[in-house]
mmCIF file as Biopython writes it, N, C-alpha, C and O atoms, coordinates in Angstrom:
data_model
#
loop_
_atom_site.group_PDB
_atom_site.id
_atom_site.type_symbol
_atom_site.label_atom_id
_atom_site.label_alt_id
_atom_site.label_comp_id
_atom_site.label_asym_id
_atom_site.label_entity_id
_atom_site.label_seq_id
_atom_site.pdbx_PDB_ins_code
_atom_site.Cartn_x
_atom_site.Cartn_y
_atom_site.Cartn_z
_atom_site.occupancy
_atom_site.B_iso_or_equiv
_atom_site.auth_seq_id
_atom_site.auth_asym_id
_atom_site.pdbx_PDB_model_num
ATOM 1   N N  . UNK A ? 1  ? 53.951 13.248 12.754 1.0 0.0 1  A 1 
ATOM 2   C CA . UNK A ? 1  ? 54.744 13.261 13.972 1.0 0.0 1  A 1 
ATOM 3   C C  . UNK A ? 1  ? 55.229 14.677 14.303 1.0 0.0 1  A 1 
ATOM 4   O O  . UNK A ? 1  ? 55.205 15.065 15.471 1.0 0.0 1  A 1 
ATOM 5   N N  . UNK A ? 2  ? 55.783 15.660 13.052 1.0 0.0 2  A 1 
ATOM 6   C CA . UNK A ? 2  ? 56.131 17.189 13.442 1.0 0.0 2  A 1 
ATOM 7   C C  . UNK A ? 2  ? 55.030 17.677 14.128 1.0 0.0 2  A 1 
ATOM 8   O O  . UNK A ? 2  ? 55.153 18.346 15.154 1.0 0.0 2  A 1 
ATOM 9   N N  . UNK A ? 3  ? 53.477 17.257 13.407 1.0 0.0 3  A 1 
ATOM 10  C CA . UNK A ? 3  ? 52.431 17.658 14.535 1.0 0.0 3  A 1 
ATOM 11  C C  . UNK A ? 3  ? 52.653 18.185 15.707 1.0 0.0 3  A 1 
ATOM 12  O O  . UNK A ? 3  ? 52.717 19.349 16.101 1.0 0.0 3  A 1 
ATOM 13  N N  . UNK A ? 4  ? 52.828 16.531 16.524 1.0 0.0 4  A 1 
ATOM 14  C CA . UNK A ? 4  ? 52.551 16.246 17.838 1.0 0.0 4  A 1 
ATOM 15  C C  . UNK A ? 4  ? 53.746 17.054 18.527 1.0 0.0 4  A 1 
ATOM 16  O O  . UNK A ? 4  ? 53.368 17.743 19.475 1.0 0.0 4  A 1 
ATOM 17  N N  . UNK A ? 5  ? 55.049 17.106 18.255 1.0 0.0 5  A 1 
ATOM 18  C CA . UNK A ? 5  ? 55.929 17.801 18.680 1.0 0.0 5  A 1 
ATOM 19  C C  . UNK A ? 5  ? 55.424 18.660 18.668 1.0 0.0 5  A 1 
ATOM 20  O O  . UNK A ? 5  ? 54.989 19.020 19.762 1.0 0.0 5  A 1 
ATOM 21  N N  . UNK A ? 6  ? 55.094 19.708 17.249 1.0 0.0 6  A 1 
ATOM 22  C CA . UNK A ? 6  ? 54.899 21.103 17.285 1.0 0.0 6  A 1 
ATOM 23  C C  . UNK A ? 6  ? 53.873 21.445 18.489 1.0 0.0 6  A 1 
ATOM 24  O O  . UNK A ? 6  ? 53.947 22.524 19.076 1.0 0.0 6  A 1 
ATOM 25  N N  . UNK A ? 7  ? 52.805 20.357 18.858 1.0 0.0 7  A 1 
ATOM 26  C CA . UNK A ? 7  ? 51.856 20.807 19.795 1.0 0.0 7  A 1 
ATOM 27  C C  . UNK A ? 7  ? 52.379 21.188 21.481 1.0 0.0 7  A 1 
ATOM 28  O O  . UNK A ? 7  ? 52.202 22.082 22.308 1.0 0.0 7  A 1 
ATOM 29  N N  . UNK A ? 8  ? 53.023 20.064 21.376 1.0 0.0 8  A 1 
ATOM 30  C CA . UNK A ? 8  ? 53.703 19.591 22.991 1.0 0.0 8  A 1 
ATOM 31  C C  . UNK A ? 8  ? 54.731 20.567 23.214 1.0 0.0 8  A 1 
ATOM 32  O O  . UNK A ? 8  ? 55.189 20.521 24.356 1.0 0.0 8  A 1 
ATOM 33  N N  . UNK A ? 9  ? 55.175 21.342 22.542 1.0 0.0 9  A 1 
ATOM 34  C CA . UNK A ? 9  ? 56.313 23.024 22.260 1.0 0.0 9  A 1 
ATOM 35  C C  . UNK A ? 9  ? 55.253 23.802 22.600 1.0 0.0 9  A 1 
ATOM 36  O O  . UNK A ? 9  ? 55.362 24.561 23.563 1.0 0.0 9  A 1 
ATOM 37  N N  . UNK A ? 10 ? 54.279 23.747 21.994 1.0 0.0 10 A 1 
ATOM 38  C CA . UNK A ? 10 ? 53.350 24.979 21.785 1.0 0.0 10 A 1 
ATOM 39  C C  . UNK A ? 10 ? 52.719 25.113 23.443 1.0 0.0 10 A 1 
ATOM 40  O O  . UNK A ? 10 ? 52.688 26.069 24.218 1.0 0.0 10 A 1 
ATOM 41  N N  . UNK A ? 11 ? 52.348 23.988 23.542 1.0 0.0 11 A 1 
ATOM 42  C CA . UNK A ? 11 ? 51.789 23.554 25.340 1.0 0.0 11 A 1 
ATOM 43  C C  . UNK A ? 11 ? 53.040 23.949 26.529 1.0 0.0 11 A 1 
ATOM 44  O O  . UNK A ? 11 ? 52.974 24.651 27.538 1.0 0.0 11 A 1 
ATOM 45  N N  . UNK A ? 12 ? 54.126 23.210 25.957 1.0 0.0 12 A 1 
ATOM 46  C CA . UNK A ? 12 ? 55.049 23.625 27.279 1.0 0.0 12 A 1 
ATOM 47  C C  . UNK A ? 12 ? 55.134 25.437 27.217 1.0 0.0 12 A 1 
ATOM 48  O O  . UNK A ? 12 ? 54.673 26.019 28.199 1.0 0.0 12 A 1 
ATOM 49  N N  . UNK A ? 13 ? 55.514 25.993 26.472 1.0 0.0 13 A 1 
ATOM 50  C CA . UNK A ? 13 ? 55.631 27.562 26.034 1.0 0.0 13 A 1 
ATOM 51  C C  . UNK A ? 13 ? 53.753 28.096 26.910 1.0 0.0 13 A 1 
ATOM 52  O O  . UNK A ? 13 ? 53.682 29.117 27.594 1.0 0.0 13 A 1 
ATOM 53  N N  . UNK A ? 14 ? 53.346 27.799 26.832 1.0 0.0 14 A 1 
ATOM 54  C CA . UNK A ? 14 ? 51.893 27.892 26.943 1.0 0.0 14 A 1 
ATOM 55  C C  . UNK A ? 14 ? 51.906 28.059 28.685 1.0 0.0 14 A 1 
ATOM 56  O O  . UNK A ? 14 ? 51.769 29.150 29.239 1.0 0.0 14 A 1 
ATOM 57  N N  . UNK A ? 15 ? 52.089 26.820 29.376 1.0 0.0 15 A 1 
ATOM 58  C CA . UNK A ? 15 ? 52.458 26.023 30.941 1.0 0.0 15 A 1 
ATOM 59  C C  . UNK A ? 15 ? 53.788 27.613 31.379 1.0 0.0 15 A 1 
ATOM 60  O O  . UNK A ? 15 ? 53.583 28.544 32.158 1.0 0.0 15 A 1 
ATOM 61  N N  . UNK A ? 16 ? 54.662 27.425 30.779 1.0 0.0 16 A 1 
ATOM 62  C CA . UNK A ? 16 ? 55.767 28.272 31.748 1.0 0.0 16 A 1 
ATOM 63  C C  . UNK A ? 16 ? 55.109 29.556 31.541 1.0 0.0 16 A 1 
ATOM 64  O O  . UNK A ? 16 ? 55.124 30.058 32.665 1.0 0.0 16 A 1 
ATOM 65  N N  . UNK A ? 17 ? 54.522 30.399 30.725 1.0 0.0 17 A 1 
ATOM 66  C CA . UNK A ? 17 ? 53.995 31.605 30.842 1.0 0.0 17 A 1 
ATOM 67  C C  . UNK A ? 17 ? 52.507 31.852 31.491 1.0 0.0 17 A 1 
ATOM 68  O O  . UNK A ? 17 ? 51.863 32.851 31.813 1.0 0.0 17 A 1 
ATOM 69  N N  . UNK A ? 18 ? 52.327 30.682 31.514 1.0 0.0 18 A 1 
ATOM 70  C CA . UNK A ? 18 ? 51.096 30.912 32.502 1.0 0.0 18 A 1 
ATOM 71  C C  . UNK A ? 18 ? 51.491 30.831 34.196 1.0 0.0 18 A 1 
ATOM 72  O O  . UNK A ? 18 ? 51.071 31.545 35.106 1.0 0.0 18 A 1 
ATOM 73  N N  . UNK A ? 19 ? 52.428 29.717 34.242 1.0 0.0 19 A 1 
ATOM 74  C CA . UNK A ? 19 ? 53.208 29.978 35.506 1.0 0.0 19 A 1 
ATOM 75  C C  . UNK A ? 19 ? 53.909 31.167 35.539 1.0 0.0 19 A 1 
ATOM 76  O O  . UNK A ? 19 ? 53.484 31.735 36.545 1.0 0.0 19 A 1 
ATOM 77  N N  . UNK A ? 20 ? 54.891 31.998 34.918 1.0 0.0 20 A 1 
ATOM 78  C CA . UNK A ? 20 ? 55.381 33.151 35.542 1.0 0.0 20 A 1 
ATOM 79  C C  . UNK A ? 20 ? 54.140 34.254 35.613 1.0 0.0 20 A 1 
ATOM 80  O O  . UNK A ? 20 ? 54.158 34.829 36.702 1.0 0.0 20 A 1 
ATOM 81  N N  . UNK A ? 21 ? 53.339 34.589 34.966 1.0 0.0 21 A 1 
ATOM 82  C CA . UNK A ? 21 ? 51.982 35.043 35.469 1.0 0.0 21 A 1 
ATOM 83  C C  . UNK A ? 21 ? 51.769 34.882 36.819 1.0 0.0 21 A 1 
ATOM 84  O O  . UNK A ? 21 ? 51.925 35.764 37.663 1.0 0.0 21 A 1 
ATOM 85  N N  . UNK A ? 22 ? 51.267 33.297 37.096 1.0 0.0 22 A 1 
ATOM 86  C CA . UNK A ? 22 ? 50.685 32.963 38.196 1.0 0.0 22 A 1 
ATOM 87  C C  . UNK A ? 22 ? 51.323 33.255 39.060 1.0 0.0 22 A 1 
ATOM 88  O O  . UNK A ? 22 ? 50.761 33.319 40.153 1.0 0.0 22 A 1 
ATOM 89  N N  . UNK A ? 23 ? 53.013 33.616 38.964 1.0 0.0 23 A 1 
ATOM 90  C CA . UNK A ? 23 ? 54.051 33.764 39.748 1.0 0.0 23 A 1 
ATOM 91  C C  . UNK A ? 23 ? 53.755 35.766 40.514 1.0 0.0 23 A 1 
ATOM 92  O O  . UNK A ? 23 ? 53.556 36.342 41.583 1.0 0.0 23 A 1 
ATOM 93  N N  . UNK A ? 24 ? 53.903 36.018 39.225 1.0 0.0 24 A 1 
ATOM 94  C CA . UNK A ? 24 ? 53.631 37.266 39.245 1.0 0.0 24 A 1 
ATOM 95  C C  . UNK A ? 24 ? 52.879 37.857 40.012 1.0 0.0 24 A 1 
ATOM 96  O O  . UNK A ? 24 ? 53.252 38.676 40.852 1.0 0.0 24 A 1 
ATOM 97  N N  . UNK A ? 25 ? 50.912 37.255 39.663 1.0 0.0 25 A 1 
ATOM 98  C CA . UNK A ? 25 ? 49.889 37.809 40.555 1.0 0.0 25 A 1 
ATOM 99  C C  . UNK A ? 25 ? 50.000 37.239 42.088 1.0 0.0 25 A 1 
ATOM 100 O O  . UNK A ? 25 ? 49.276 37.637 43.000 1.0 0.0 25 A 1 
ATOM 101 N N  . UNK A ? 26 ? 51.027 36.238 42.228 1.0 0.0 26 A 1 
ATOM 102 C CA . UNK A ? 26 ? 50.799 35.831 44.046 1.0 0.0 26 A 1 
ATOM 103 C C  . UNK A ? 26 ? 52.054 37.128 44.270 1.0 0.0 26 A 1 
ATOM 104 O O  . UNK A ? 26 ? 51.712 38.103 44.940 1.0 0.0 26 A 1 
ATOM 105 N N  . UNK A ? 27 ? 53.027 37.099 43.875 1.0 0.0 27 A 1 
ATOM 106 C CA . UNK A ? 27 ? 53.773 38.325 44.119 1.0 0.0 27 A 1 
ATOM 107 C C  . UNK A ? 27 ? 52.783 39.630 44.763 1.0 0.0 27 A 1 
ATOM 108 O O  . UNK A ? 27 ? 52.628 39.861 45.962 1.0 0.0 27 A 1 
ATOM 109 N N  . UNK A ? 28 ? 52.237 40.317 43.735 1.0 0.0 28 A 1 
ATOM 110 C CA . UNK A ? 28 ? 51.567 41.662 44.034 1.0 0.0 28 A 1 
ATOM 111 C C  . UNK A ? 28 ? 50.456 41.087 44.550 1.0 0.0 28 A 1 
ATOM 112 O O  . UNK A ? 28 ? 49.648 41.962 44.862 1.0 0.0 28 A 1 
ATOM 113 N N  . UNK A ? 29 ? 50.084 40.034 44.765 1.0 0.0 29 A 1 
ATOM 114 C CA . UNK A ? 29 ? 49.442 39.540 46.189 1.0 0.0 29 A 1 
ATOM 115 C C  . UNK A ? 29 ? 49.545 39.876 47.343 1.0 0.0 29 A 1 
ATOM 116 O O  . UNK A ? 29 ? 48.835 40.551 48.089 1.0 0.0 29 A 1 
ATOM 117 N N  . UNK A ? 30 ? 50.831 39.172 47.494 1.0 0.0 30 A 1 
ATOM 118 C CA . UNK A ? 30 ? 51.452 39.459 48.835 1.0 0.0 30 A 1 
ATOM 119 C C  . UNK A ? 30 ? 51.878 40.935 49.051 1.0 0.0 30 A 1 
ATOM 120 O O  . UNK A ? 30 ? 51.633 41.488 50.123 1.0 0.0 30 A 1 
ATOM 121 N N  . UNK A ? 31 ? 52.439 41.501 48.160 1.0 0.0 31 A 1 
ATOM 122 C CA . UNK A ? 31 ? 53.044 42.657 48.015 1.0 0.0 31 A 1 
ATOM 123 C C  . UNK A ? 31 ? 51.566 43.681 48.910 1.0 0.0 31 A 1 
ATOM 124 O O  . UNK A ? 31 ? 51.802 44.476 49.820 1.0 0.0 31 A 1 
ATOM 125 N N  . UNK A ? 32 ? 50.474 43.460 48.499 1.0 0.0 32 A 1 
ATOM 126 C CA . UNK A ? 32 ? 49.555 44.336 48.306 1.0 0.0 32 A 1 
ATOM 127 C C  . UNK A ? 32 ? 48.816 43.644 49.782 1.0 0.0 32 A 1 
ATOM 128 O O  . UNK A ? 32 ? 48.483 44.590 50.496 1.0 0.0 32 A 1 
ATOM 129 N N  . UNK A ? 33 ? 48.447 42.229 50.477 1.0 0.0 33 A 1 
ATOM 130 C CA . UNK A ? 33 ? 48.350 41.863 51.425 1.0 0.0 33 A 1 
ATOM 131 C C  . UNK A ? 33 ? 49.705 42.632 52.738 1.0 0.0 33 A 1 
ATOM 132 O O  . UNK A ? 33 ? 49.304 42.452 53.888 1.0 0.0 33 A 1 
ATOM 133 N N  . UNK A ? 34 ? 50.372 42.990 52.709 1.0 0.0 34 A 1 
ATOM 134 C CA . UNK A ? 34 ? 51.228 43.410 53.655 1.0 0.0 34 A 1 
ATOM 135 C C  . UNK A ? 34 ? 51.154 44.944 53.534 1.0 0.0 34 A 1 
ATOM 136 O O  . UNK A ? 34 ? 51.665 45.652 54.401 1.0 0.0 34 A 1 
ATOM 137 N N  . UNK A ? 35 ? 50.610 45.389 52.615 1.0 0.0 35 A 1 
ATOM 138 C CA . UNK A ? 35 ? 50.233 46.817 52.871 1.0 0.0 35 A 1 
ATOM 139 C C  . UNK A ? 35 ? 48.872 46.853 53.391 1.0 0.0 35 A 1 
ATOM 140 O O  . UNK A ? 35 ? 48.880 47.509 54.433 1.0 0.0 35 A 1 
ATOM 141 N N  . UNK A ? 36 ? 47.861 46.483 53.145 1.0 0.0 36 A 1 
ATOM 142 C CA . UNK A ? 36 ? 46.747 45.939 54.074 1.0 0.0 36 A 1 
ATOM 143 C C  . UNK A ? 36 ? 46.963 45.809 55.418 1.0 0.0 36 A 1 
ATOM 144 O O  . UNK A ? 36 ? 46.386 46.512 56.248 1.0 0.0 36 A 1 
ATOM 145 N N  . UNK A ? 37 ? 47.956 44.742 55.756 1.0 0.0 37 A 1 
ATOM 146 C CA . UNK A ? 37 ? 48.059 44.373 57.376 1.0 0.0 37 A 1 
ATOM 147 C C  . UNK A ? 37 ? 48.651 45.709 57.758 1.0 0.0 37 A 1 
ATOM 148 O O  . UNK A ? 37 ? 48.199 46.236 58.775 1.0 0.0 37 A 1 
ATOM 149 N N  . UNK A ? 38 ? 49.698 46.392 57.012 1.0 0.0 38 A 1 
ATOM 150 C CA . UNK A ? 38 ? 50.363 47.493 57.648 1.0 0.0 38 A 1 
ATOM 151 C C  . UNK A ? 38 ? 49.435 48.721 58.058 1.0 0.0 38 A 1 
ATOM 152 O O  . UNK A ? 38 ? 49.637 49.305 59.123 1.0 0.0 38 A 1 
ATOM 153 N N  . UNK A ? 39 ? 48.363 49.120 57.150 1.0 0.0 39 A 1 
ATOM 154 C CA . UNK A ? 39 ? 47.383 50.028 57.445 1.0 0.0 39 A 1 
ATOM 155 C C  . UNK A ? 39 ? 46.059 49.526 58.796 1.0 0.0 39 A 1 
ATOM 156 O O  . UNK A ? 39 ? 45.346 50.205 59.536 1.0 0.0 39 A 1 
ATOM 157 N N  . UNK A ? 40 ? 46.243 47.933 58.589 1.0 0.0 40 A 1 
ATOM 158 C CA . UNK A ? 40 ? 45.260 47.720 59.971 1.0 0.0 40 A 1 
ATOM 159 C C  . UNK A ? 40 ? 46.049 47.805 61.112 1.0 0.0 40 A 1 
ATOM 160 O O  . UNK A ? 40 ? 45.387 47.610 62.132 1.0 0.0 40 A 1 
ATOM 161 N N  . UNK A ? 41 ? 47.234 48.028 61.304 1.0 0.0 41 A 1 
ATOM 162 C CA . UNK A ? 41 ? 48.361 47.672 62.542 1.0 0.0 41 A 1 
ATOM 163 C C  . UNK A ? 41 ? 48.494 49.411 63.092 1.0 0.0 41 A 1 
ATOM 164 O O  . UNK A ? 41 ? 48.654 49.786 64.253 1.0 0.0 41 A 1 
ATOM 165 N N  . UNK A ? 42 ? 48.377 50.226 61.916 1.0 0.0 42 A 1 
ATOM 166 C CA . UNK A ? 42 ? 47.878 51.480 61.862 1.0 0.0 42 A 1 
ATOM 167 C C  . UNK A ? 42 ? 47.363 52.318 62.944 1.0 0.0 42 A 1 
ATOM 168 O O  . UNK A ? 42 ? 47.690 52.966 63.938 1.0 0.0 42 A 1 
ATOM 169 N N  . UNK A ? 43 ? 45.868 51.765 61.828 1.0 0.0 43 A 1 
ATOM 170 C CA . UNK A ? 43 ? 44.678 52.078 62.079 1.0 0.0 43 A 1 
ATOM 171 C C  . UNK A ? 43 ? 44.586 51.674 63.661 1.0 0.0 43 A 1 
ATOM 172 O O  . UNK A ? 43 ? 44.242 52.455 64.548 1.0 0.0 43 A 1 
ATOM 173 N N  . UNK A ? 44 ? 45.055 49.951 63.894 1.0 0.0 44 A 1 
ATOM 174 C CA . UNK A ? 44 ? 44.399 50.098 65.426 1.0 0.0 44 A 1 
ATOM 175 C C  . UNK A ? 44 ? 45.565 50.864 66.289 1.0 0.0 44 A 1 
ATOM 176 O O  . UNK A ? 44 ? 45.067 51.499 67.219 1.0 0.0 44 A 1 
ATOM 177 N N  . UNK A ? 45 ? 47.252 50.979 66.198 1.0 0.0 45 A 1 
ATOM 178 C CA . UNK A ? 45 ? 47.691 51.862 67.168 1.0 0.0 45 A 1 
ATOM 179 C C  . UNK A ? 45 ? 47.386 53.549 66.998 1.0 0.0 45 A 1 
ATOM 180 O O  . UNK A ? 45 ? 47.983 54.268 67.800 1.0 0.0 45 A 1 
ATOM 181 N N  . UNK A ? 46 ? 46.536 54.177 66.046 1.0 0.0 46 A 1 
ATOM 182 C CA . UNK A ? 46 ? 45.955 54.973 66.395 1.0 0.0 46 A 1 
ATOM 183 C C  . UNK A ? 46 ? 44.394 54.834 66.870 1.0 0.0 46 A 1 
ATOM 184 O O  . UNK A ? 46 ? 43.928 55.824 67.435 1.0 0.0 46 A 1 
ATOM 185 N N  . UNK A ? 47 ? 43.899 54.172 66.766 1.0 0.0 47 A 1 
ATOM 186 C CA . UNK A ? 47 ? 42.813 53.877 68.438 1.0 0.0 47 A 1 
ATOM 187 C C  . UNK A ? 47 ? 42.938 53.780 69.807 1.0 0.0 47 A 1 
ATOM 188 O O  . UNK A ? 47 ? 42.163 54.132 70.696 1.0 0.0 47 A 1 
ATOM 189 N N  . UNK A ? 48 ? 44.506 53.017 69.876 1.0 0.0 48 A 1 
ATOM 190 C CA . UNK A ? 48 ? 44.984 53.269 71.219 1.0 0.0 48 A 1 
ATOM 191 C C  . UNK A ? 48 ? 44.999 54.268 71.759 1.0 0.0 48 A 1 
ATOM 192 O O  . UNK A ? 48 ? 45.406 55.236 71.116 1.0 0.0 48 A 1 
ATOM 193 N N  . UNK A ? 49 ? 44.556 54.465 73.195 1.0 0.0 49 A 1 
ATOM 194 C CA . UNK A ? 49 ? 44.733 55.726 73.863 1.0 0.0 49 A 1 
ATOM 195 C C  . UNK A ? 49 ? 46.031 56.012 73.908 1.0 0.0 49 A 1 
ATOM 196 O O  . UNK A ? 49 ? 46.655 54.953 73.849 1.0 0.0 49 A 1 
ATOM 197 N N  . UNK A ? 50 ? 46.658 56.826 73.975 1.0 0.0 50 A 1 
ATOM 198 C CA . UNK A ? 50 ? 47.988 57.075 74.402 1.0 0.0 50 A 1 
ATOM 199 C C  . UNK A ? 50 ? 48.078 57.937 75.327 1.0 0.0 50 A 1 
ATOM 200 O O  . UNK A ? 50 ? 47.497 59.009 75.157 1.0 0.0 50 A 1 
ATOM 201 N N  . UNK A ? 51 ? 48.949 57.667 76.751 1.0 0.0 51 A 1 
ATOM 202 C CA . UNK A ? 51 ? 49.257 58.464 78.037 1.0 0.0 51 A 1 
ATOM 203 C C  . UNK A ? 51 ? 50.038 59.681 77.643 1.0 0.0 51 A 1 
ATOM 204 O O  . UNK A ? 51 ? 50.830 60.021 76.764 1.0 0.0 51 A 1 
ATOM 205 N N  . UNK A ? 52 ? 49.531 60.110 78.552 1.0 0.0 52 A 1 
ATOM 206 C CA . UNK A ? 52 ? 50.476 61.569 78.477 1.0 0.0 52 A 1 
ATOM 207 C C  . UNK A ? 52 ? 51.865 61.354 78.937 1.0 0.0 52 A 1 
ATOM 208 O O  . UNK A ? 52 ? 52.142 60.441 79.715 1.0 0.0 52 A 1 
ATOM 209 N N  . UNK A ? 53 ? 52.736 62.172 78.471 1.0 0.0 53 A 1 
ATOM 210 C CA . UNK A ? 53 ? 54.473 61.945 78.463 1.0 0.0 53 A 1 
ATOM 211 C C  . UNK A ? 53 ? 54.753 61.874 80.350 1.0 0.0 53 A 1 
ATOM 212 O O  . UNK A ? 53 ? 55.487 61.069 80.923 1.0 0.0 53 A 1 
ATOM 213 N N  . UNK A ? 54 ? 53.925 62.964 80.991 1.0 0.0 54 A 1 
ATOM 214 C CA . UNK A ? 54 ? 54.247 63.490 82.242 1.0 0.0 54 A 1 
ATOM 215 C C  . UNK A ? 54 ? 53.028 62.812 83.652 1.0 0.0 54 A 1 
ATOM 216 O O  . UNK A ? 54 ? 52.812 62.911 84.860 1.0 0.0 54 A 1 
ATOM 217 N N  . UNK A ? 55 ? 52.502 62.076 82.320 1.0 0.0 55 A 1 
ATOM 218 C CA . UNK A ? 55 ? 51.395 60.880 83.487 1.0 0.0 55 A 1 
ATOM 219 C C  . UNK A ? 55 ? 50.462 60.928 83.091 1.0 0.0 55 A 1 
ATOM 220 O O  . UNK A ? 55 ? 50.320 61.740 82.177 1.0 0.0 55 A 1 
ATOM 221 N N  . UNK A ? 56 ? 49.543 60.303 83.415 1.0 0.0 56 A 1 
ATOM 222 C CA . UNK A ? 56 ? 48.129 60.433 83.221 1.0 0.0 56 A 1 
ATOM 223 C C  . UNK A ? 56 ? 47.486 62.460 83.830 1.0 0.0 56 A 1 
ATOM 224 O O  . UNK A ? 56 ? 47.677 62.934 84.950 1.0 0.0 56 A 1 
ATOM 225 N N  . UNK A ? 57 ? 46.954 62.990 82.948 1.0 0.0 57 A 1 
ATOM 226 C CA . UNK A ? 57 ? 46.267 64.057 83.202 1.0 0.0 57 A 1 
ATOM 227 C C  . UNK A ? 57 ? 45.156 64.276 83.584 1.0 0.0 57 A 1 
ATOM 228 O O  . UNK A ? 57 ? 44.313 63.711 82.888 1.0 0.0 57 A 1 
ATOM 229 N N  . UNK A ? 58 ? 44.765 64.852 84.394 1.0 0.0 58 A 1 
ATOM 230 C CA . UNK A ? 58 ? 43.685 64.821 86.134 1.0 0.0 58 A 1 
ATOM 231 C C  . UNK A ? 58 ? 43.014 66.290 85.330 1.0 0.0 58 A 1 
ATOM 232 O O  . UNK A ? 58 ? 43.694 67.286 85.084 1.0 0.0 58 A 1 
ATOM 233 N N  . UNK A ? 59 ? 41.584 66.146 85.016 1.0 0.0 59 A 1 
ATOM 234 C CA . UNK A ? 59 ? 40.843 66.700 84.624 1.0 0.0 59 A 1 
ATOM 235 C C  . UNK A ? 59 ? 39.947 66.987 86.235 1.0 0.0 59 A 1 
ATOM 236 O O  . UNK A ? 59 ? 38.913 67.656 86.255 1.0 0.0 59 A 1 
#
């Protein structure tokens, strides 16, 4: 019977550190997904043309 206890300790200990892990990598997931979106939000308002301060400029 100490067995089966000792196993079902060994399993739960096992379960919560694999969850704060799992916790962990969606963290620097996200962390690392929002620096992504921030460099495409970027990237496209520097594609935008941007007007000149004093109007459009007549070439």
């Amino acid at each position: 019977m100490g067995w089966v206890i000792a196993c079902v300790l060994i399993a739960l200990v096992g379960l919560v550190y694999l969850f704060l892990q799992a916790r962990e990598v969606w963290r620097k997931a996200r962390l690392l997904l929002g620096e992504v979106e921030a460099a495409a939000a970027r990237a496209e308002a520097a594609s935008q043309p941007t007007s000149h301060p004093a109007g459009p400029v007549r070439t």
